[in-house]
N, C-alpha and C positions, 0 to 999 in steps of 0.2 A: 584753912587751918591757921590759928593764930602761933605757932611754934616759931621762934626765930632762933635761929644759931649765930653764937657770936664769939668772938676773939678767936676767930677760925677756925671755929667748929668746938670749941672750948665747952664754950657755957649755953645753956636751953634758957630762954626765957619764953614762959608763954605771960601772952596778954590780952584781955577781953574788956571791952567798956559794956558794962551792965549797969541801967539804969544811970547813965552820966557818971557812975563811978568805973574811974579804973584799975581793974582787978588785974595783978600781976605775979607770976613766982619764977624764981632761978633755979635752974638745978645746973648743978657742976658735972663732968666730965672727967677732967682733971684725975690723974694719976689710974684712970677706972681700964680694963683690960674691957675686950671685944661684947663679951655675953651678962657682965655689970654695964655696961654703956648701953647694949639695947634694951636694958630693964628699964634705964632710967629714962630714954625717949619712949620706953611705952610709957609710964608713969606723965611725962609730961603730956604725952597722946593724950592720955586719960582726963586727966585736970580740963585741960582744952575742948575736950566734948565736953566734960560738964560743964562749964563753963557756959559754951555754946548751947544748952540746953537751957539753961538760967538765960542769956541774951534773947531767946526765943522767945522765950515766957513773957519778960520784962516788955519785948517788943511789941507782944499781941496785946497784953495789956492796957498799953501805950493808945492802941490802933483802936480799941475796944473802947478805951475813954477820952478819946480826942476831943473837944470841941471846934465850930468853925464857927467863927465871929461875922457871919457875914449876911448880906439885908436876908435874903430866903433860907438861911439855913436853920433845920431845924433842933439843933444842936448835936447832933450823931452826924459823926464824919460818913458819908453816901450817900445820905439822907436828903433830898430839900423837898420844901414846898413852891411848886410853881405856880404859877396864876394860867392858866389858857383862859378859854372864855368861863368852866371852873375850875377852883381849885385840884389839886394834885398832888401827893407824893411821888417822886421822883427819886429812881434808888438808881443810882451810878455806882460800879463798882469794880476791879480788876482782877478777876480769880481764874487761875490756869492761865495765864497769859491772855484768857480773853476779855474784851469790854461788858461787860453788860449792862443796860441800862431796861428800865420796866418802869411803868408811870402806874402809879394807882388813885384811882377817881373819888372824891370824896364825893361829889355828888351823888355817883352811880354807888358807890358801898358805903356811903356813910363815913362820919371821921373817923368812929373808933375801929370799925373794920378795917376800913384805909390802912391806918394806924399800923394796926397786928399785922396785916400782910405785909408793907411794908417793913415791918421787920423781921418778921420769919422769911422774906427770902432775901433781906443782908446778911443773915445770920447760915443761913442754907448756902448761900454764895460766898461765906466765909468760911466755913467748914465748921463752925460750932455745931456744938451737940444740942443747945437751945437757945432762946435768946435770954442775955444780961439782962440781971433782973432793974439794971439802973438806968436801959435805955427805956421800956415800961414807962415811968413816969416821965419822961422829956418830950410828951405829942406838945406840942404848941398851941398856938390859940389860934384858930381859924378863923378869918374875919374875908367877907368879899371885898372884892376889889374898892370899887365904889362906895362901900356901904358908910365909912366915914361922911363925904364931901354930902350924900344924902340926906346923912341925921344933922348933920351943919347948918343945910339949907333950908330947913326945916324950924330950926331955933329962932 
């Protein structure tokens, strides 16, 4: 609970950082008798869940359009493409407290099958109700390992 009491129990301030902004309000005490003072801590109760409810949203959001800048990733955060002997998505991910990780073959299902499974179950393992329709277009370009230094030595 973001509710803080101040100047000794005087004054309520709640405060939430939503989306890098932060969101704050006071409410006074000051001169208020017993059953006006619990109205106005439920009031700031109140503010505070919503608040909390808006920081939730903003977060998954967040979580839902991260990119990872890095050599195998496939630009959706859980996501990557590994190389074994072949390729692979690779969905890492922390829900309920536990790890899960699951490899899907692109040889054995193809890329674009890959692909879908691959994200219906980060999505299944995130608790979405389907998958973002913006992760859909971000499959990568699948290229074998070797296939570069091949068509090289070839020229």
């Amino acid at each position: 609970m973001a509710v803080y009491e101040l100047n000794g129990g005087q004054l309520l301030r709640v405060a939430r950082s939503i989306d890098g902004k932060l969101q704050q309000q006071y409410f006074s005490l000051i001169g208020l008798n017993q059953p006006q003072q619990l109205a106005v801590r439920k009031e700031a109760k109140g503010v505070d869940e919503k608040w909390a409810a808006l920081q939730g949203k903003a977060k998954e959001k967040r979580v839902r359009t991260a990119d990872t800048p890095r050599k195998h990733t496939t630009g959706i955060r859980g996501i990557n493409l590994v190389h074994r002997p072949s390729p692979a998505f690779r969905v890492q991910v922390q829900a309920g407290g536990k790890s899960m990780v699951r490899e899907f073959s692109v040889k054995r299902m193809g890329a674009d099958a890959a692909w879908t499974d691959a994200l219906k179950f980060l999505s299944d393992c995130r608790g979405y109700p389907r998958v973002p329709t913006e992760w859909k277009d971000r499959m990568p370009k699948i290229t074998r390992k070797g296939a570069a230094k091949k068509s090289d030595a070839r020229a």
